[in-house]
KETI-768671 format. One line per 3 residues: their letters; for each residue x, y, z of N, C-alpha, C, O. Coordinates in pm, 1 decimal, padded with zeros to 6 digits. Last residue first. Example, Ala and Ser with C-alpha at 12.3 -4.5 7.8 and 13.67 -1.06 7.14 Angstrom:
<mitis>
sa	01285.0:-00225.0:00708.0:01367.0:-00106.0:00714.0:01290.0:00003.0:00787.0:01340.9:00113.8:00803.9; 01319.0:-00569.0:00780.0:01230.0:-00450.0:00780.0:01320.0:-00330.0:00780.0:01423.6:-00331.9:00846.5
</mitis>
This chain:
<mitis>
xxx	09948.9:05211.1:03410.6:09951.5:05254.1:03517.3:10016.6:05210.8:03614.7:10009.6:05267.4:03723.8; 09970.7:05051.6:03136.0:10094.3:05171.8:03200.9:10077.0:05221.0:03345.1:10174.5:05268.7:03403.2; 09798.9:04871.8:03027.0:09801.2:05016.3:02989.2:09873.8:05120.2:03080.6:09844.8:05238.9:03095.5
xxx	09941.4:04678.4:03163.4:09900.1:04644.3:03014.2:09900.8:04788.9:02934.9:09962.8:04821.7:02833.7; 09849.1:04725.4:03427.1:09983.1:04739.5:03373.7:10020.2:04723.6:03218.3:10127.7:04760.3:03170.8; 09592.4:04681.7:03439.8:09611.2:04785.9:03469.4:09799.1:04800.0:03421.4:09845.5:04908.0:03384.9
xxx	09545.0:04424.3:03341.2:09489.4:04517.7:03267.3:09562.7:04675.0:03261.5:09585.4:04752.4:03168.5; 09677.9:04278.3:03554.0:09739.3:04287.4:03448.0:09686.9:04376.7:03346.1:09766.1:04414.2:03259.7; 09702.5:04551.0:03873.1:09611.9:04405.1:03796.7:09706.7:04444.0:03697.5:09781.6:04541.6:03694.7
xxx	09958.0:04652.1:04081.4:09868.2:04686.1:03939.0:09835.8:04525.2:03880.7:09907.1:04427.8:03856.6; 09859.9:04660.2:04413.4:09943.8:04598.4:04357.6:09886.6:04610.9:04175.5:09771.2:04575.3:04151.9; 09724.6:04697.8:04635.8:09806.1:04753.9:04625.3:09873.8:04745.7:04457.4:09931.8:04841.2:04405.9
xxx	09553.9:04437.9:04669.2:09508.9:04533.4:04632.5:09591.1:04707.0:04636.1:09526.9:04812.0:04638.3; 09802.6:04226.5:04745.6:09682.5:04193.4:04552.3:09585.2:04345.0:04598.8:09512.0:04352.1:04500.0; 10031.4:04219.0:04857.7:09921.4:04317.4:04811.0:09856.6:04315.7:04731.6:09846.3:04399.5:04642.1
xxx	10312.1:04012.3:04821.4:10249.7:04098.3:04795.5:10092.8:04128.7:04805.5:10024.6:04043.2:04749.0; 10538.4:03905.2:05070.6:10423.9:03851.9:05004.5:10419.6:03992.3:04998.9:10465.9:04076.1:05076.3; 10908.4:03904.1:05011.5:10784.2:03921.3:05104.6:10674.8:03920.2:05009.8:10694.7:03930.9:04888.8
xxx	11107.0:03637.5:04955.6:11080.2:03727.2:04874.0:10903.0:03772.3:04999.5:10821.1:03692.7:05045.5; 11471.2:03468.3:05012.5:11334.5:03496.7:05088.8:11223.1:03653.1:04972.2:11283.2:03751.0:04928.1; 11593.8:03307.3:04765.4:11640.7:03341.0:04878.0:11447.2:03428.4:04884.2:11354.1:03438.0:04804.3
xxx	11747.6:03444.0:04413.5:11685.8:03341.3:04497.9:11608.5:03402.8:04606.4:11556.5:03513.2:04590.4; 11910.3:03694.0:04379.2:11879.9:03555.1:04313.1:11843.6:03482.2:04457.0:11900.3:03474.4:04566.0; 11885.6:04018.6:04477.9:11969.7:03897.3:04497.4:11879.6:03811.2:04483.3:11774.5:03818.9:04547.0
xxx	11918.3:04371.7:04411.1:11825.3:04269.4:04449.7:11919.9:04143.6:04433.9:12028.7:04161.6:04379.3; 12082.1:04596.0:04666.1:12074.9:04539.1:04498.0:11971.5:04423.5:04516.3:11943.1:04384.7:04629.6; 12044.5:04834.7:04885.1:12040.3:04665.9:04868.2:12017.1:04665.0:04701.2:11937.4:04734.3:04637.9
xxx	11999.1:05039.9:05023.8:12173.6:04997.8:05020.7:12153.9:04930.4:04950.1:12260.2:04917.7:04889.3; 11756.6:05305.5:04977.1:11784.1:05149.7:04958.2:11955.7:05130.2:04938.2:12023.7:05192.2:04856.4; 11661.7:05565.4:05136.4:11749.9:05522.2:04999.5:11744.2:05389.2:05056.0:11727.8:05369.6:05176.4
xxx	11523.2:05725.7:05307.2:11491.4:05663.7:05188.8:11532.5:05584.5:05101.2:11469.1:05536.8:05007.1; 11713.1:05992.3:05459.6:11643.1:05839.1:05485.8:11596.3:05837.9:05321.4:11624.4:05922.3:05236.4; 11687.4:06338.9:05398.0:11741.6:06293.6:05473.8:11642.8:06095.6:05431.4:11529.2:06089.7:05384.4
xxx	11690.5:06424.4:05059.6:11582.2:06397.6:05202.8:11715.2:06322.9:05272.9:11811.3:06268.7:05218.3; 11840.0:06701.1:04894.1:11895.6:06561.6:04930.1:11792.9:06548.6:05065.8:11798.5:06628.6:05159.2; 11746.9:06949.3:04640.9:11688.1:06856.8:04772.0:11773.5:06762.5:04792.9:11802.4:06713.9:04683.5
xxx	11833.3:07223.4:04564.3:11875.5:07069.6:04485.5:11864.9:06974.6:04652.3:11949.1:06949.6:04738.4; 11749.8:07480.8:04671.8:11776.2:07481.4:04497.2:11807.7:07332.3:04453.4:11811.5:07304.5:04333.5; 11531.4:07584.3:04894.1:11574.9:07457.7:04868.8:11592.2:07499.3:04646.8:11516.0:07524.1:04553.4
xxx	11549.9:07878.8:05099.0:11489.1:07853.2:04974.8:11598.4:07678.8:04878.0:11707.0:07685.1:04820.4; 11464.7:08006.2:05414.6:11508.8:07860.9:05293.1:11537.3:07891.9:05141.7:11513.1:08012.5:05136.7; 11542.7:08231.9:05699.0:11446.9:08161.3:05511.3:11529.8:08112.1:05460.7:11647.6:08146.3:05450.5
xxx	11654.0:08293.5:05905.9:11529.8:08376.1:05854.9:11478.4:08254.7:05728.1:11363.7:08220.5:05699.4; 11861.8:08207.3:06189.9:11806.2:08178.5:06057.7:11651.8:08188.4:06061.5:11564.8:08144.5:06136.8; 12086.8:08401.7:06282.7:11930.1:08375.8:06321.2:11898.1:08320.9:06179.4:11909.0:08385.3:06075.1
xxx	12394.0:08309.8:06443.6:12299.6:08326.1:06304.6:12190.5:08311.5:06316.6:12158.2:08203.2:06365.5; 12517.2:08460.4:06752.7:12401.0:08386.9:06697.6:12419.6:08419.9:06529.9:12452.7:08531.5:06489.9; 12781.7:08555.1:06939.9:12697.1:08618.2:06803.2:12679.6:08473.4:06759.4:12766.8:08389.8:06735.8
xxx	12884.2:08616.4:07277.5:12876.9:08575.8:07137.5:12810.8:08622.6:07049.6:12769.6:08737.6:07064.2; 12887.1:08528.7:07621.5:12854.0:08681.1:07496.0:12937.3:08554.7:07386.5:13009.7:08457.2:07406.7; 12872.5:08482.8:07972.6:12916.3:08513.9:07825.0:12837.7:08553.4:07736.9:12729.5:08607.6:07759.8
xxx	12752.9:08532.8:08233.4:12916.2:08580.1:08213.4:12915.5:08531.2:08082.8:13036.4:08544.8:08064.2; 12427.2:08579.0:08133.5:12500.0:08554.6:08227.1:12646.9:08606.3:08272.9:12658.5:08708.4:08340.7; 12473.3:08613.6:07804.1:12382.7:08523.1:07891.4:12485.7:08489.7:07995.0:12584.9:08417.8:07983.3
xxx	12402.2:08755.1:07528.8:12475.5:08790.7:07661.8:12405.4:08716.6:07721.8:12283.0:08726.5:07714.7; 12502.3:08868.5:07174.8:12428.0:08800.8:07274.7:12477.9:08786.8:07390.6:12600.3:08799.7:07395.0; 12432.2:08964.1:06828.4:12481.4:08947.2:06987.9:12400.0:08902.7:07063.9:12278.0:08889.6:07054.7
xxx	12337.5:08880.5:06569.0:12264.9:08856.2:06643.8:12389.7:08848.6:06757.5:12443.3:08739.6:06777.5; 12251.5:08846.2:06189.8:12375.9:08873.2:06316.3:12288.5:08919.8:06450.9:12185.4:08986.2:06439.4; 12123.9:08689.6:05941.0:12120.9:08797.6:06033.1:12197.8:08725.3:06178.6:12198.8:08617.1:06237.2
xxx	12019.7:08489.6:05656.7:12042.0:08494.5:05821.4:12100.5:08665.7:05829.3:12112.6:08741.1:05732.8; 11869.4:08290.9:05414.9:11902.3:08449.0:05447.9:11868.9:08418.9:05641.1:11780.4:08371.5:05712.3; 11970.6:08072.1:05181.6:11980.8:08097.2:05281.2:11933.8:08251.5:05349.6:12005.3:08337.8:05298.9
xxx	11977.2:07871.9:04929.5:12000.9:07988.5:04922.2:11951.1:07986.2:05064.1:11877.7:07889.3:05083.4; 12102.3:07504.4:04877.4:12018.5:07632.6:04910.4:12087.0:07724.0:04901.7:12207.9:07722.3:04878.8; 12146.1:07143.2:04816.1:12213.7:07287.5:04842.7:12056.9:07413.5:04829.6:11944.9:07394.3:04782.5
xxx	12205.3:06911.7:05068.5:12113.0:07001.8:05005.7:12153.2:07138.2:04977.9:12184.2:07226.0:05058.3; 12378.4:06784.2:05220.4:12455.5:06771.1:05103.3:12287.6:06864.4:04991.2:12280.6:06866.8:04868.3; 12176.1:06611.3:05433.9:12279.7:06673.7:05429.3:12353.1:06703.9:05305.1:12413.5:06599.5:05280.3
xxx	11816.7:06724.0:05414.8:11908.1:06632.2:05415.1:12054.1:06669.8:05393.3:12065.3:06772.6:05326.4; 11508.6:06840.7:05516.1:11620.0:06821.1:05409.9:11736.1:06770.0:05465.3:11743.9:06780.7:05587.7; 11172.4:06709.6:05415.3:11353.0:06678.2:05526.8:11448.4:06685.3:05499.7:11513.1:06588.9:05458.8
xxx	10967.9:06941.0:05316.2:11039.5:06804.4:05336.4:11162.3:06760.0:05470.6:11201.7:06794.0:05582.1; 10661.7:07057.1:05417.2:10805.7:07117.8:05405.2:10895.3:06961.7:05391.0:10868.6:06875.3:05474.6; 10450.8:07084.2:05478.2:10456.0:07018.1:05348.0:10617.4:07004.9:05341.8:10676.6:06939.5:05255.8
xxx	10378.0:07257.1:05686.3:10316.2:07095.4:05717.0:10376.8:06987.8:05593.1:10365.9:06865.2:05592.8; 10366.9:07502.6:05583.9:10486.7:07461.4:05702.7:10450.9:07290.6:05701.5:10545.8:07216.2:05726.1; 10394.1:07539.8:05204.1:10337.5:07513.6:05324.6:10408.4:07409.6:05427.5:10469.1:07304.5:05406.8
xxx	10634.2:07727.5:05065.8:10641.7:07576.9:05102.6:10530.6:07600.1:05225.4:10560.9:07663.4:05326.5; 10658.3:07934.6:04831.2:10661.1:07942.1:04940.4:10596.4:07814.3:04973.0:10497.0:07787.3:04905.5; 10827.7:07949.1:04528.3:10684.7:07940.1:04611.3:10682.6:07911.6:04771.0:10750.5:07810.3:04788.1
xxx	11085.8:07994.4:04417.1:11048.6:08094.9:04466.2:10914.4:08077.8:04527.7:10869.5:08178.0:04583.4; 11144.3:07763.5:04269.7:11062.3:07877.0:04227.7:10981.8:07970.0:04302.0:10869.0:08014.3:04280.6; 11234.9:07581.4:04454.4:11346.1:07669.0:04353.5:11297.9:07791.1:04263.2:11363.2:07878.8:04206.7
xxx	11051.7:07654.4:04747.5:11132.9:07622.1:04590.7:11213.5:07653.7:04533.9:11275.0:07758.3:04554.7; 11105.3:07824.3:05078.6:11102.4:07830.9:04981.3:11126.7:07690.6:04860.8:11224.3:07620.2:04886.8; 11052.6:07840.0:05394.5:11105.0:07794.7:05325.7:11031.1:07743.2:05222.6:10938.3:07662.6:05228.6
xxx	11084.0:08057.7:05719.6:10978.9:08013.2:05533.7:11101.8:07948.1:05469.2:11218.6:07984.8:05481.8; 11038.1:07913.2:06015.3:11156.0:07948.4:05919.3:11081.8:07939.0:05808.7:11016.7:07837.3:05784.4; 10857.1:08083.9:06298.4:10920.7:07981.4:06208.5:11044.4:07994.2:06086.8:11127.5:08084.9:06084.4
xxx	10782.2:08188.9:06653.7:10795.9:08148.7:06559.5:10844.8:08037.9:06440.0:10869.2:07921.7:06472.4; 10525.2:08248.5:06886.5:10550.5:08167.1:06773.0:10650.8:08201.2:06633.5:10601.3:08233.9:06525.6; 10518.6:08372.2:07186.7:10511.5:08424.5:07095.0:10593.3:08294.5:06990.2:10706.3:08254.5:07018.3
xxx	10484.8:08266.0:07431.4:10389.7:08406.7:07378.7:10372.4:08409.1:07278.8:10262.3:08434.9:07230.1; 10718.6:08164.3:07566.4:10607.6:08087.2:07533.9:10466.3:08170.2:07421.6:10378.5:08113.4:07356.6; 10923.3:08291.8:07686.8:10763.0:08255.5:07785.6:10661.2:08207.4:07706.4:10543.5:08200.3:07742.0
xxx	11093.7:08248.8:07480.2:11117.5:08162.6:07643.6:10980.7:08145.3:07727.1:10937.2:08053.1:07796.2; 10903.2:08192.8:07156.2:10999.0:08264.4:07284.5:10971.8:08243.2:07394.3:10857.5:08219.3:07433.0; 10988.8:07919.5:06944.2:10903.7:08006.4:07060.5:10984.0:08111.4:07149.3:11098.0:08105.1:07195.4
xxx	11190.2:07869.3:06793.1:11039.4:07788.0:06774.2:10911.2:07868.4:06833.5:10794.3:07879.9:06796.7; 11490.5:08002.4:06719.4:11368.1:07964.1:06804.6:11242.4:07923.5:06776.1:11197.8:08003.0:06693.4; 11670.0:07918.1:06470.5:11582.2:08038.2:06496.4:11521.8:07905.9:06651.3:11520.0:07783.5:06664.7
xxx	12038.2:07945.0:06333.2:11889.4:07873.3:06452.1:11827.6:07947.2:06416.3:11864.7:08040.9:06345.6; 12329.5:07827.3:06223.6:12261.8:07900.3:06209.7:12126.3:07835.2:06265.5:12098.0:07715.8:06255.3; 12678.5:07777.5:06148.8:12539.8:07734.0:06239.2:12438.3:07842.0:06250.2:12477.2:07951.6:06290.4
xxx	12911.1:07698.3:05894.6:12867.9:07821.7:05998.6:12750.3:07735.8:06039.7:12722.6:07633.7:05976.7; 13246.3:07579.8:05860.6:13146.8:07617.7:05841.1:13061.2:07671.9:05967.1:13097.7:07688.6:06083.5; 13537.1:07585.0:05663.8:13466.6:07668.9:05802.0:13320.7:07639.6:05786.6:13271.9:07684.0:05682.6
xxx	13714.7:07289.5:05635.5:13634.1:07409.4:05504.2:13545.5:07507.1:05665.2:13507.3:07440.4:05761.2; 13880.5:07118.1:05720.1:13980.1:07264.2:05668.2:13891.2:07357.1:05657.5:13920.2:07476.7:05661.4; 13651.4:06887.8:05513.9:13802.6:06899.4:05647.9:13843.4:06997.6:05640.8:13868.3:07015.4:05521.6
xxx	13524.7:06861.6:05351.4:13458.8:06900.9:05422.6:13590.3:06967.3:05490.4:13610.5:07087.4:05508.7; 13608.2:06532.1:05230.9:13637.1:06706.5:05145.9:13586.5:06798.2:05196.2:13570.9:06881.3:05106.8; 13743.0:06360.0:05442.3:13600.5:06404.8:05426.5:13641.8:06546.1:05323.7:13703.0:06644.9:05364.3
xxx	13964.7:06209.5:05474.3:13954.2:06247.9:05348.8:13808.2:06290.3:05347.6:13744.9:06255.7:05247.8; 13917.0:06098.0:05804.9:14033.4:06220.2:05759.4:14015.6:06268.2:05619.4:14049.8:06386.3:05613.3; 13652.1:06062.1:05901.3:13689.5:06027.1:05814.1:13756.5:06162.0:05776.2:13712.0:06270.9:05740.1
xxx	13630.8:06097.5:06229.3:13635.0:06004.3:06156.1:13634.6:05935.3:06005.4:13623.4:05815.5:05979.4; 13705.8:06352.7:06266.0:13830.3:06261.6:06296.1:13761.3:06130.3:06269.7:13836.3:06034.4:06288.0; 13653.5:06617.6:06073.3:13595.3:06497.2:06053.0:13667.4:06389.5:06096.3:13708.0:06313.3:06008.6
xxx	13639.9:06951.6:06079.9:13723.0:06850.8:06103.0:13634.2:06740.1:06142.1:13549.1:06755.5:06229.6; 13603.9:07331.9:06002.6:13536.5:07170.7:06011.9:13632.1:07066.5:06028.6:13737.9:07101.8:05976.4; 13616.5:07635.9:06205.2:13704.2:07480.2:06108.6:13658.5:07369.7:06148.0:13657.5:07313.8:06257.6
xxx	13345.2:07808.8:06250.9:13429.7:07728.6:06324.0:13510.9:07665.7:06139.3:13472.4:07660.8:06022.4; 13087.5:08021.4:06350.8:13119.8:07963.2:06264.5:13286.9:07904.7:06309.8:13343.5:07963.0:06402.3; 12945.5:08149.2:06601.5:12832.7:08114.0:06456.4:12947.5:08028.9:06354.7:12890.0:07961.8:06269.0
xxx	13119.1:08214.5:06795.8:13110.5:08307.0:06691.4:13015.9:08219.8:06584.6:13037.5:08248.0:06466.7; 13068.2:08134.1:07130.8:13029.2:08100.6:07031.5:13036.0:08246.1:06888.6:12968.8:08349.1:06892.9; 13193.3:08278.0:07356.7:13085.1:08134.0:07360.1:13127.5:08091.4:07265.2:13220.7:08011.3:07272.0
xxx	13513.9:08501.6:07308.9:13344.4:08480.1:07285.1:13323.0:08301.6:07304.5:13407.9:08217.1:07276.5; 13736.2:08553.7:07592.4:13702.5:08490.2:07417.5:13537.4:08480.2:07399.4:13459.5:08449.7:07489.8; 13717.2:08794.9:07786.6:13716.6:08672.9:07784.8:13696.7:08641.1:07602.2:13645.7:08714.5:07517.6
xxx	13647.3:09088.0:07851.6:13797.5:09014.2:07819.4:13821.0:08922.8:07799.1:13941.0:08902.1:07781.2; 13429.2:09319.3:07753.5:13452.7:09205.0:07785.5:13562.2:09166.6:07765.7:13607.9:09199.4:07656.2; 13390.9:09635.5:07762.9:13520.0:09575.9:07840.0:13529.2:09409.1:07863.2:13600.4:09358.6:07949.9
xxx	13253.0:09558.9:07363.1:13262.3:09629.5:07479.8:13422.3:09577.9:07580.1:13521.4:09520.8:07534.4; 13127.4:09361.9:07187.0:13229.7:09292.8:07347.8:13244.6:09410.4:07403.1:13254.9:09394.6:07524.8; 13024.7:09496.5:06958.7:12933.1:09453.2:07068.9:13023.3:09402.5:07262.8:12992.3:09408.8:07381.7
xxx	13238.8:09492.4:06802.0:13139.6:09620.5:06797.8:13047.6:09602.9:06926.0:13004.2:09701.6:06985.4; 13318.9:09236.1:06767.2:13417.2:09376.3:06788.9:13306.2:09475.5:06827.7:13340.3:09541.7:06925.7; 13091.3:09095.4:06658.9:13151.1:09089.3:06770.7:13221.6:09217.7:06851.7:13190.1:09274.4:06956.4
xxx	13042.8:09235.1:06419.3:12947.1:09193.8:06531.2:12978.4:09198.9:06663.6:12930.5:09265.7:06755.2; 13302.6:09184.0:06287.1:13234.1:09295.3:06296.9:13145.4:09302.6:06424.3:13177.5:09371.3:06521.2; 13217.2:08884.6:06304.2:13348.0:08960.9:06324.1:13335.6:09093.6:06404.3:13348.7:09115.8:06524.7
xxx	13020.9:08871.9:06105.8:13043.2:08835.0:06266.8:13132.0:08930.3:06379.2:13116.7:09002.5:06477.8; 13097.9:09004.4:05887.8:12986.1:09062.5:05935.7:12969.0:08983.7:06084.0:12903.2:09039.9:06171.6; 13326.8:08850.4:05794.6:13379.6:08981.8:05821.3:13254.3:09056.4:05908.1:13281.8:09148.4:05985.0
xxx	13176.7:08593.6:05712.4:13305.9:08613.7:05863.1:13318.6:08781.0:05901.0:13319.5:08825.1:06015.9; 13041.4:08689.9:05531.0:13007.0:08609.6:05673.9:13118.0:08670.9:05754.7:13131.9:08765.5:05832.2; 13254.7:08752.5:05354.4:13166.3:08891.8:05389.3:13099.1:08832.1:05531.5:13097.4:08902.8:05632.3
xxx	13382.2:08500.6:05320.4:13467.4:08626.3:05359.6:13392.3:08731.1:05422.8:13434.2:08794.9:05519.4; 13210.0:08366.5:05194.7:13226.8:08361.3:05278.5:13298.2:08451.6:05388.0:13272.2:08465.1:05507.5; 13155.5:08542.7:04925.2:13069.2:08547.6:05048.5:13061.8:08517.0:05173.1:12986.2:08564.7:05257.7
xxx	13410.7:08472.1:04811.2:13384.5:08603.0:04877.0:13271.2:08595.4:04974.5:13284.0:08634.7:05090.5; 13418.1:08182.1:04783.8:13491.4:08237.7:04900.6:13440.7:08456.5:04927.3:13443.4:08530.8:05025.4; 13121.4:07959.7:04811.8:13141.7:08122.1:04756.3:13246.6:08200.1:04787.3:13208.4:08310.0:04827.6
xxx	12976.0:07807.8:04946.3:13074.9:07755.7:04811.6:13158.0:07867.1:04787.6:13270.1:07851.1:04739.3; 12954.7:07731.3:05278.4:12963.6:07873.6:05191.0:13022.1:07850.0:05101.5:13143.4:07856.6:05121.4; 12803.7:07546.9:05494.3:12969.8:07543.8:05437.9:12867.4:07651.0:05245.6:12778.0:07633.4:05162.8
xxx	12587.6:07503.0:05769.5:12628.1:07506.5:05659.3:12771.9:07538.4:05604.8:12857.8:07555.8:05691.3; 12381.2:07357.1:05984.9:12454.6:07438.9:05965.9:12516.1:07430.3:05811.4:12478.0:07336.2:05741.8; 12044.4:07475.6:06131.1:12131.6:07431.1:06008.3:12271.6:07456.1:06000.5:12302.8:07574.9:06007.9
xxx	11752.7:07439.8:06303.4:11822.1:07502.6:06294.0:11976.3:07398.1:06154.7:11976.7:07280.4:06118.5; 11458.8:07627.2:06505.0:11492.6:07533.7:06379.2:11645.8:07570.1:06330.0:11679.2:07687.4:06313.8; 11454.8:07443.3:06852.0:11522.3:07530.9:06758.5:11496.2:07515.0:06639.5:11496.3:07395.7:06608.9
xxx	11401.4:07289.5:07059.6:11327.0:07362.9:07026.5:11334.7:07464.5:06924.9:11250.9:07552.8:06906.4; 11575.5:07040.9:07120.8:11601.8:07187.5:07166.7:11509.1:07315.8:07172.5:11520.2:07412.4:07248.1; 11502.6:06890.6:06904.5:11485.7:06815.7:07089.6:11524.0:06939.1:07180.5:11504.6:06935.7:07302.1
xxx	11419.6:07074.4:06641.8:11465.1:07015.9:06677.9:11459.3:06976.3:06840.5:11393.4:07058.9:06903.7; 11087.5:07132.2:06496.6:11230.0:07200.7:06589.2:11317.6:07105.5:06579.8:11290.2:07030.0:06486.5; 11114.2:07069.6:06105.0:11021.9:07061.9:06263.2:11117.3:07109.5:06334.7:11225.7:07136.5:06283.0
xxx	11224.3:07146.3:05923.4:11092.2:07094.1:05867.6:11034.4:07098.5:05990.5:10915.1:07127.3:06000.1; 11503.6:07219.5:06034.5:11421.2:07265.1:05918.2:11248.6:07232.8:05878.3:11176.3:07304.4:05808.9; 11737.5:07103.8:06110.1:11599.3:07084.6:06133.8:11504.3:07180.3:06108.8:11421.7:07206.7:06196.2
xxx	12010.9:06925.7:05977.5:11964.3:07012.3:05973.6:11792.3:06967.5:06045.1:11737.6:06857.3:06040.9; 12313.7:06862.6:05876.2:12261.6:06847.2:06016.1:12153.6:06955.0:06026.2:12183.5:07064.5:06073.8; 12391.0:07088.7:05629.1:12418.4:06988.4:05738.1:12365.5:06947.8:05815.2:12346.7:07050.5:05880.3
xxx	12400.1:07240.5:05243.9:12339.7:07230.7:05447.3:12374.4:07097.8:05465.1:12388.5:07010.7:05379.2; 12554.4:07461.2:05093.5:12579.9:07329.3:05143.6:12500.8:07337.2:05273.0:12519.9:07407.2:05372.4; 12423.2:07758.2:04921.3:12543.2:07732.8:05038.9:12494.8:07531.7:05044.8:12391.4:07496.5:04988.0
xxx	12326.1:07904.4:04706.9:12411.0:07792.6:04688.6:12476.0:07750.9:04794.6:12588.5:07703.8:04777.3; 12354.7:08251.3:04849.3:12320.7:08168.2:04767.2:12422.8:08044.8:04757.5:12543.6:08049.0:04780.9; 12257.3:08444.6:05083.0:12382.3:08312.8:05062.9:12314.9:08275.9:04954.2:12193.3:08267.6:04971.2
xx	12172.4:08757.7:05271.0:12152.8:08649.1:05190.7:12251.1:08584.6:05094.5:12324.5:08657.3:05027.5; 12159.2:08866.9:05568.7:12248.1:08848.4:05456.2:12198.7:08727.4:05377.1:12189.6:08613.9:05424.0
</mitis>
């Protein structure tokens, strides 16, 4: 199913994650689309539990709640989780997540950025039962990126600059001669 414009979270995307997963979760701007998510889990589920009697593991999507910041505009909103594997269990077999521009170019895997929380995208996942042991659920397999408004995770500066006080030495070969700033470089 493909999402346009969805909100990503907590995301690993560019490399596995300490799990081995690439994986995201997200919040659906879209209430119909969100509606069609839920209804295609859902679905999933019902269709797959069979005589199971127990509540599912995991349905891929939940009510967000932020008990450390009660006015998070997030709070109330469902959002969903979505993985792929890195590898399969024996190891055999490789895979990844494509991720896309806003123009549709396909992102070499080594080039891919960090995306960051509050990045919005287009998304395409797939439903996915599942049975391990005594439980069952439904996975989002996440298939493809496509990055429409980057937020990198790190980079940003908190700091305004401040009068006076300690200044680090500069790079006289880093650093633009006066010729070289004279003419803009």
């Amino acid at each position: 199913m493909l999402l346009n414009n969805v909100e990503l979270k907590f995301t690993a995307i560019d490399k596995p994650n300490d799990d081995g997963k690439y994986q995201t979760a997200f919040f659906v701007n879209n209430s119909k689309d969100e509606n069609a998510l839920i209804k295609l889990i859902d679905d999933c589920w019902e269709n797959d539990k069979g005589q199971f009697n127990k509540a599912p593991k995991s349905l891929a999507y939940k009510e967000y709640n932020n008990p450390e910041d009660p006015n998070d505009k997030h709070n109330g909103k469902t959002v969903f989780n979505a993985s792929q594997n890195a590898e399969s269990a024996d190891g055999k077999y490789q895979f990844k997540v494509d991720v896309y521009d806003s123009s549709a170019n396909l992102i070499d895997k080594d080039k891919v950025p960090s995306i960051g929380w509050g990045t919005i995208a287009n998304i395409n996942v797939t439903t996915y039962c599942w049975t391990f042991k005594k439980d069952k659920g439904v996975k989002l397999n996440l298939e493809a990126v496509q990055i429409i408004d980057l937020v990198e995770y790190g980079g940003a500066n908190p700091f305004e600059p401040s009068e006076g006080g300690y200044k680090a030495p500069t790079n006289p070969f880093t650093q633009p001669t006066e010729k070289q700033q004279d003419i803009g470089v």
